[in-house]
N, C-alpha and C positions, 0 to 999 in steps of 0.2 A: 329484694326486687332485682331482674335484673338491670345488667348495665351496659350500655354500647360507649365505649371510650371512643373522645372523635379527637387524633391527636392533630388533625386538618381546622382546627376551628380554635386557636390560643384565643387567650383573652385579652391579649396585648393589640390583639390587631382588627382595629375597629368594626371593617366590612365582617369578619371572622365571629367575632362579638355580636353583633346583627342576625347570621347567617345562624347561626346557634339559637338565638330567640328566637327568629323566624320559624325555624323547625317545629316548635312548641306552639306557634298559632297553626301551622299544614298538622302538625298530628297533636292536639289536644290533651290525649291521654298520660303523653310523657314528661316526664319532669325534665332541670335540666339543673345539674351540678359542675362546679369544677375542682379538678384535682389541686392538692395543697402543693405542688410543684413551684421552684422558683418564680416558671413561668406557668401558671395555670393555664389548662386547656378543659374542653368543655366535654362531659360526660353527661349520654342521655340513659336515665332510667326509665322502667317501667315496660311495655308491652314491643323489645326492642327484635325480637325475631323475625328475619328480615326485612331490617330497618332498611336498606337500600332501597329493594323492593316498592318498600310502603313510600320513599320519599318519591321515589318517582311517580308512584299510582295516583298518588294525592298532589303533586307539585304542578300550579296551573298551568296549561298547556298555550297553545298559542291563540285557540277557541277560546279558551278561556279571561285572557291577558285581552282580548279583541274587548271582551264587556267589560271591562272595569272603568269607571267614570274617569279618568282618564283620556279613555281613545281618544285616537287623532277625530275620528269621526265615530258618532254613536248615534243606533237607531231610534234610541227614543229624544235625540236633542236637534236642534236643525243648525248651530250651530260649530265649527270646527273648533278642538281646542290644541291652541298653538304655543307657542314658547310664551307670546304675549296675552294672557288670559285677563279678560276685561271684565268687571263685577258682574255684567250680563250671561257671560257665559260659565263665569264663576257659580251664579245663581240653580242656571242650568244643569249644569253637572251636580249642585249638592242637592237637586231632587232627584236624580240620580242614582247618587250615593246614600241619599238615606231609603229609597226602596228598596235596595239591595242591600244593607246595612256592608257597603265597599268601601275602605280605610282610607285607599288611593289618595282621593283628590284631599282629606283631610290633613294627611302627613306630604303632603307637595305643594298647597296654595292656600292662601286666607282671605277674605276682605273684611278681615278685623283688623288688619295693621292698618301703616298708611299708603293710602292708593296713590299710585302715579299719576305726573301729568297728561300721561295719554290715557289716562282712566284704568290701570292694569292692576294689579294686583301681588303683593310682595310671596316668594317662592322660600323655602326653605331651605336651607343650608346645605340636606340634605339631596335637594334640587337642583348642584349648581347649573350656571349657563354651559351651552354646548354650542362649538362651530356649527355652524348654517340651521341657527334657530331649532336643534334637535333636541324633544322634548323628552323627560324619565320615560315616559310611555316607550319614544323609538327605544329607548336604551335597554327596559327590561324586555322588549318585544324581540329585540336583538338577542340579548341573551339566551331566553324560551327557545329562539329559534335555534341555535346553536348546539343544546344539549338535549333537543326534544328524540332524535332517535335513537340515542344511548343510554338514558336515562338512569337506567337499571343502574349498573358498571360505571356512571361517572360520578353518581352519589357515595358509591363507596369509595372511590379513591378521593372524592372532595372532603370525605369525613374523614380520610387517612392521613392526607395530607399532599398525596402523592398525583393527584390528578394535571395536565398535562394545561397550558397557558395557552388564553387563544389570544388573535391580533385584534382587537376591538377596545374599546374606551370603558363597557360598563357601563357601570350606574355615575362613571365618573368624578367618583370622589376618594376613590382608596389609592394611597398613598401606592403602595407596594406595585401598581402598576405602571411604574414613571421609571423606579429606584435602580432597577437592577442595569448595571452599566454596559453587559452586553449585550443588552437585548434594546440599546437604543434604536439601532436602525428599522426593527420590526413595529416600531411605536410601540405605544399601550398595551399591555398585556394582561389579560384577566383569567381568573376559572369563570368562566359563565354560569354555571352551577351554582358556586356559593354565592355570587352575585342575586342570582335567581333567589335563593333563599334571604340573603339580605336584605332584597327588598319587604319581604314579609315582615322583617322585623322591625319594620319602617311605621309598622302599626303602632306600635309604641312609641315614638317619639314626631304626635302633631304637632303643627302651628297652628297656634293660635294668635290673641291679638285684644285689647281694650277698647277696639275701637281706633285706636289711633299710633300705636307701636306694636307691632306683631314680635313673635316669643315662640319659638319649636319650643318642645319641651325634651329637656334636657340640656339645654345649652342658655350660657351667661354670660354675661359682660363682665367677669371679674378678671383678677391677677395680670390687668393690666396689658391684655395680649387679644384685645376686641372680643369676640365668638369665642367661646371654648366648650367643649361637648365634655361631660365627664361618664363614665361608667364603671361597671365594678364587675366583681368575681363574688361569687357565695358558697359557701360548704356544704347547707340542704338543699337536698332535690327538690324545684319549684316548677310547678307547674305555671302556664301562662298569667292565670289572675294573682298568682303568689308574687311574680314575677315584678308584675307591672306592680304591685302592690311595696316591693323592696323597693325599686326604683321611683316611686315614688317618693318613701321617704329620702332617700338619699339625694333627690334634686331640691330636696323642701328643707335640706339644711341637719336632717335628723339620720344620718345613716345610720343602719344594725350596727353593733359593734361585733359581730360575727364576720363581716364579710371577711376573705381572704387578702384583696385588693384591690385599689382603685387606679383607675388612669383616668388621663385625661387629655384633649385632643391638641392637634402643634400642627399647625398649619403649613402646606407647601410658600414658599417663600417665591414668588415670580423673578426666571433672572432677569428680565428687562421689560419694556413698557408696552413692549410688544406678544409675552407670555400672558396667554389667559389660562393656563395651566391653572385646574383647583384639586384639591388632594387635604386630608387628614393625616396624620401619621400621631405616635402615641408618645407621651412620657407616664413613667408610673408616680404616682402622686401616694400612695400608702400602702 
């Protein structure tokens, strides 16, 4: 079969990691392997002639980003959903989200954990908080909007690795947009792009909840370091249900003995009581 090597998408780097599964839910057909390199990186097989192309034609627009149960405001809910999402509007959106069978609000809110005293509802990990109450929604709506007229041409170079950094925050959680020390004074810097596609991959890893403690899935209270997200690298081409299907076991205690590698996530460290800085960054654990 063929193969599009995307040397822009390592395994080491969590958002990148994401952005790579995501691709596998926008086009279906393709599998998704990575190279046995030090540092594996992610290679799509299967139907990959003018993959650029296809990512752009299929990667949701701003129209589109508008309907997802999410929005700040949606035509079939009458109320607005805000950084503080209350079980009522919680409610709301998940009939929403199961008419349109829409991931969104699943891998962004629960009211299976425990509800807040203002009656809200606990957010994922992958949700962190953002200055002046700005919800994932602004943030992928942000991104969409950023890379919507070049589409074609910014997908290849985000699969190359070579695509060019904008001033924005993101989804708000990758590390790599904090780190780089001369790029302090520009704040934040992200590819919008693979952000965009990150989010997709965001399908795989809900919260959920017993009723009374909420739980994203992929992420645990162990090794002593509160939250920690784990994921991995694999040597056969897997298409999305294959996918979800490896990563499953591998959150359930039972990983393949095939994978290549695992990581696992290491949190930004606040410097003072004053940072509300949030960020993942990676150690490799096998």
């Amino acid at each position: 079969m063929a193969e599009y090597p995307a040397p822009g998408l390592p395994a080491d780097w969590l958002n990148a990691w994401l952005a790579a599964l995501g691709i596998t839910v926008l086009l279906p057909d393709l599998a998704l392997r990575w190279t046995d390199d030090p540092l594996p990186h992610a290679v799509l097989v299967g139907n990959v002639d003018r993959l650029p192309a296809r990512i752009a034609e299929t990667l949701p627009g701003p129209h589109d980003v508008a309907a997802y149960a999410i929005a700040t405001n949606h035509p079939e809910t009458t109320a607005p959903f805000t950084r503080k999402v209350t079980t009522g509007v919680f409610h709301e959106r998940a009939g929403v989200a199961r008419r349109h069978g829409d991931f969104t609000l699943q891998s962004t809110v629960t009211d299976l954990g425990e509800i807040r005293d203002d009656g809200t509802v606990p957010h994922s990990p992958f949700d962190p908080p953002a200055p002046k109450g700005l919800t994932i929604f602004d943030r992928v709506t942000a991104c969409t909007a950023a890379v919507n007229a070049t589409l074609d041409a910014w997908a290849a170079v985000t699969l190359a690795g070579t695509a060019h950094r904008v001033a924005m925050n993101g989804l708000g959680f990758d590390y790599r947009r904090i780190v780089a020390p001369t790029e302090y004074s520009s704040g934040p810097l992200v590819d919008p792009m693979l952000e965009a596609m990150c989010f997709l991959g965001l399908s795989f890893t809900p919260i959920r909840g017993d009723g009374a403690r909420d739980a994203t899935r992929g992420w645990s209270r162990t090794h002593g370091k509160g939250q920690v997200f784990e994921w991995c690298a694999w040597r056969e081409p897997l298409t999305a249900p294959a996918i979800d299907a490896v990563l499953g076991r591998l959150w359930n205690g039972d990983p393949p003995p095939t994978l290549l590698a695992r990581y696992r996530s290491v949190a930004y460290q606040p410097k003072g009581s004053s940072d509300v800085t949030r960020a993942f960054a990676s150690e490799r654990i096998g």
